[in-house]
C-alpha positions in Angstrom: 69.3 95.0 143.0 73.1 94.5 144.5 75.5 96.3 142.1 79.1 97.0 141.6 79.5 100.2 139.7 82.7 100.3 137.5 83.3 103.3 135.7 86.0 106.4 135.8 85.1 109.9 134.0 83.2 112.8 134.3 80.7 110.8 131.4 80.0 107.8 134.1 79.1 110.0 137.4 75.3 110.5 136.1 75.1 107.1 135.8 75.7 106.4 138.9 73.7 109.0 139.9 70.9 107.6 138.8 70.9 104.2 140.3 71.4 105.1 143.4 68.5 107.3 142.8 66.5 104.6 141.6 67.1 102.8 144.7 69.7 100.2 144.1 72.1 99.0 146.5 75.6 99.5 145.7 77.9 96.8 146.8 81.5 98.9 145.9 82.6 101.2 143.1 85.2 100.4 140.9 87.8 103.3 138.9 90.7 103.9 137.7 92.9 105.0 140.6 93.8 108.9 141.4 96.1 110.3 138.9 98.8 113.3 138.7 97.1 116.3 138.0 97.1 120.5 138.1 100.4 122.3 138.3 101.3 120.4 141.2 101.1 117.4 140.3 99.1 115.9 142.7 97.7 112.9 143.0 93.8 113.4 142.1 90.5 111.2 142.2 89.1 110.5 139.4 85.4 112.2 138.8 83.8 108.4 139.7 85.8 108.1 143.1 85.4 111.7 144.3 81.5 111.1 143.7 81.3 108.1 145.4 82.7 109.4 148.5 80.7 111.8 149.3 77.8 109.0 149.0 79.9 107.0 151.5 80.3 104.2 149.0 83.2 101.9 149.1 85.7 102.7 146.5 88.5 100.3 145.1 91.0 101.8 142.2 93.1 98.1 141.7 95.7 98.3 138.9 94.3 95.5 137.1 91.8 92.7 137.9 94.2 89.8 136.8 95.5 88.8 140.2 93.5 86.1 142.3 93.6 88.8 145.3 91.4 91.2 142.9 88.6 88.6 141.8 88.6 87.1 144.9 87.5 90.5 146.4 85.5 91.2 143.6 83.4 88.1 143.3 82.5 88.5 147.6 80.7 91.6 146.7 77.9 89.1 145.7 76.7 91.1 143.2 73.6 91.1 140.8 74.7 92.4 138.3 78.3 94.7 137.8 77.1 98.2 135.4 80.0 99.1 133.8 80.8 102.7 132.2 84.0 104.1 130.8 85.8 102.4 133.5 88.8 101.5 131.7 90.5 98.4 132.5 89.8 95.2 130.2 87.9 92.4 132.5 89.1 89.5 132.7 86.5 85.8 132.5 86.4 85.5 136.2 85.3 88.8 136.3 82.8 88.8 134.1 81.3 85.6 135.4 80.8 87.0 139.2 78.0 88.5 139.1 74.6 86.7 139.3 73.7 88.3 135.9 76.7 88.7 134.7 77.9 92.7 133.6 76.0 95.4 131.6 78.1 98.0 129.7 76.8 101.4 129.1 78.5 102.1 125.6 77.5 105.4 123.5 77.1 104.3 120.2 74.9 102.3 117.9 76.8 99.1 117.6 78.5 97.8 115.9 78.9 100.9 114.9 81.8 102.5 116.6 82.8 99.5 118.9 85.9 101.0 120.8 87.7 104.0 122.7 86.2 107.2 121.4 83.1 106.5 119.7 81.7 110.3 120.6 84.2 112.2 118.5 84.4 109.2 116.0 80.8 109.4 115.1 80.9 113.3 114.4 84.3 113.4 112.9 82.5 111.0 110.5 79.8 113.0 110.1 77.3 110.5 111.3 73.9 112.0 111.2 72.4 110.1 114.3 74.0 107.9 117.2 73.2 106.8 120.5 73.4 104.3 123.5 73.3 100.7 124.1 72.9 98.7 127.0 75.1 95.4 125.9 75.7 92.0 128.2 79.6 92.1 128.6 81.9 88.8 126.9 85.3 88.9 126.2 85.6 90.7 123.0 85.9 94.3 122.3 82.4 95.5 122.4 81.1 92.4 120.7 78.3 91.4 123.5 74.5 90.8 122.5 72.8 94.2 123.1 69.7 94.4 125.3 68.0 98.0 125.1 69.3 100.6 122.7 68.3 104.5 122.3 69.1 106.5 119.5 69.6 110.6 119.0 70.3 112.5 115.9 73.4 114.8 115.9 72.7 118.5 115.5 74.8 120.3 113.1 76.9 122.5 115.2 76.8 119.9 118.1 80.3 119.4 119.9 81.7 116.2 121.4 81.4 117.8 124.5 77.8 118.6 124.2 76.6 115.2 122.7 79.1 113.4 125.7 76.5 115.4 128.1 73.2 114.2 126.4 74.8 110.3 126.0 75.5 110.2 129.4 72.4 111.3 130.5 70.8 109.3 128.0 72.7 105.9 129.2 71.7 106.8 132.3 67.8 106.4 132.1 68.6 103.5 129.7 70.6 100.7 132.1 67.8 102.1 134.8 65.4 101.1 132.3 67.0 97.9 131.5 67.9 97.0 135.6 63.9 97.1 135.9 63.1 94.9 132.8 66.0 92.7 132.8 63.7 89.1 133.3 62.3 89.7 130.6 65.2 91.8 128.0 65.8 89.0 125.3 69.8 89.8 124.2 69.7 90.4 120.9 73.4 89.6 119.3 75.3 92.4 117.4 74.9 92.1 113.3 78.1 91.1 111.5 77.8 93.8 109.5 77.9 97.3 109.7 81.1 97.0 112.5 83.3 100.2 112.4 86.1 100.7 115.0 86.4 103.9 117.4 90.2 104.5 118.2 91.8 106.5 120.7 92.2 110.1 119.4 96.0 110.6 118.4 96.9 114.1 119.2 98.3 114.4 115.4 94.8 114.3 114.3 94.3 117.9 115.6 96.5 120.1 113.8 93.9 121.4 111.1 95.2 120.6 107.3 93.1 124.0 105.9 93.3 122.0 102.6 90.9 119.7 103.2 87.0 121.0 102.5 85.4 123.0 105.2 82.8 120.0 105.9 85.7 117.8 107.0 87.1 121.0 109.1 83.9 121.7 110.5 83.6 118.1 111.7 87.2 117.6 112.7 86.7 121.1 115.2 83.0 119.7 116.5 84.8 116.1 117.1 87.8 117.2 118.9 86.3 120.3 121.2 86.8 120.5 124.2 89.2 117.6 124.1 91.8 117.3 122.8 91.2 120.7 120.8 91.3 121.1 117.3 94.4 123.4 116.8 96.3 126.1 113.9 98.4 128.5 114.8 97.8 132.3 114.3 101.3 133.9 113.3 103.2 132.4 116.2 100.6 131.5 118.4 98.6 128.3 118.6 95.2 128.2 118.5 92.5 125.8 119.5 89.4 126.2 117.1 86.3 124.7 119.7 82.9 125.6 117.6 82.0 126.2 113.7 79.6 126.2 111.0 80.2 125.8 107.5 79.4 129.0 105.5 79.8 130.1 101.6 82.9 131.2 100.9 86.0 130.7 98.9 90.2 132.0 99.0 93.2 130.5 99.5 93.2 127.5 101.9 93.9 129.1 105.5 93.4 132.1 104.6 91.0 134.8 106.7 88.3 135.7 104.4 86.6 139.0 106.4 86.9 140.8 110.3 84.9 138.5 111.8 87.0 135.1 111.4 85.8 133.4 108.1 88.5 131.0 107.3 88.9 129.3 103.4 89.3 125.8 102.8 90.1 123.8 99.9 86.7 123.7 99.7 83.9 126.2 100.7 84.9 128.1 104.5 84.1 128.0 107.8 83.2 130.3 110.3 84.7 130.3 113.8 82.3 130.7 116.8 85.0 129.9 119.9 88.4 129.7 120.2 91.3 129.9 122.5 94.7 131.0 123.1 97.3 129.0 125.0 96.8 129.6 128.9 93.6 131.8 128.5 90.0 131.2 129.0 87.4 130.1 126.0 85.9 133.0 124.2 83.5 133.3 121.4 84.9 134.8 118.7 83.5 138.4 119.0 85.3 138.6 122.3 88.4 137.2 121.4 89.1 139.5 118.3 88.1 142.7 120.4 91.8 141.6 122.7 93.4 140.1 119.8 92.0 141.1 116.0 92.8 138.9 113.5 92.0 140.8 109.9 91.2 139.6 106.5 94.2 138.0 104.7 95.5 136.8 107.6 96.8 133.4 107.0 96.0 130.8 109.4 98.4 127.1 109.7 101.5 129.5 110.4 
């Protein structure tokens, strides 16, 4: 089929990946344009554009697709159908219209669960035991579209936004391949009223770690947020970002370090910290980092 790719981040690149692998023609990639980055702040592509060139596709990185100018170029592409993945801009009716079959979102949850922004670190902040991909026929509301292949995947206990973004993508990547091959014959199947929950942008003041709450809802709010944006509390004056955990038995005051090897009390139960890092330093797991920088029982953590 002729496609237009739209998507931006590191999540969308396999996608793409694998239609061109699967033999489709694509048309032009859309993303979001380069964007200041490093200590220079230089202007840099985004993961979808600095793919796509060294494919030789056509890249465009518009502003918006509101202007006549924008459709206009959009719509000659002829398309069969537009795949759109994290790409980031809303789409306006014309938009969506151009293409013969109109566009297919690639969107990693189970909807209408999780409609929205971050529906990765939503689902395992909420301690969702399963999620997974759908392949949904784009209309004008958030998310809202009649779905027309999904996949599900449970959530492993310790798993990490950052390790269940890699099986998602890869995951929505076999599925809209899937789907491109059936689509004559993929009945759209609209989303059920109920059951709709709504994935918001992660607000950085989410991260700071209340050590009040019970070590379940710490667990999940370090899994949720590692690597991005990074669950933090500070160690005496340093802060901290907490990136893997399990919950474990334990009990103290709230914050506070329960042995040598970086069991933390909650309000509830404790937790036990596998990785970690200090401001401007690599990652470590936890054995490493206390053998440059030991943290002993009754140390309080929060500052």
């Amino acid at each position: 089929m002729r496609l237009v790719f739209m998507g931006t981040p590191e999540f969308s690149v396999p996608v793409l990946q694998a239609l061109v692998d699967a033999g489709h023609e694509i048309a032009a990639v859309y993303c979001q344009p380069p964007r200041p980055a490093g200590r220079g702040k230089k202007d840099r592509p985004s993961p979808v554009q600095a793919y796509a060139e060294t494919l030789g596709l056509a890249v465009r990185h518009p502003k918006s697709l509101k202007t006549a100018e924008a459709q206009a170029e959009f719509a000659s592409f002829q398309a069969d159908v537009a795949v759109v993945v994290a790409y980031g801009l809303i789409l306006p009716q014309a938009v969506l219209d151009a293409p013969k079959h109109g566009c297919l979102n690639i969107h990693a949850s189970l909807l209408p669960r999780w409609r929205g922004a971050a529906p990765i670190h939503r689902a395992i902040m909420a301690g969702d035991a399963e999620t997974g991909v759908c392949i949904m026929q784009m209309e004008a509301g958030l998310d809202t579209g009649p779905v027309l292949l999904r996949a599900s995947t449970p959530i492993a206990r310790q798993e990490t936004t950052g390790a269940l973004h890699d099986r998602l993508s890869a995951l929505g990547a076999d599925l809209i391949v899937q789907a491109l091959a059936q689509l004559p014959d993929l009945t759209p199947t609209p989303q059920p009223t109920a059951g709709v929950t709504y994935a918001d942008k992660i607000d950085k003041a989410e991260a700071r770690i209340d050590w009040t709450q019970s070590a379940e809802r710490i667990d999940r709010q370090i899994r949720a947020l590692s690597p991005f944006p990074g669950a933090w509390t500070q160690i005496g004056k340093d802060r901290v970002k907490l990136l893997s955990s399990r919950v474990v038995r334990g009990q103290g005051a709230a914050g506070r370090v329960l042995d040598d090897a970086l069991t933390v009390a909650c309000g509830a139960g404790a937790v036990s910290i596998l990785r970690l890092q200090r401001a401007s330093k690599e990652a470590q797991d936890t054995e490493t980092f206390l053998r440059g920088w030991p943290v002993p029982a009754g140390t309080q953590m929060g500052g």
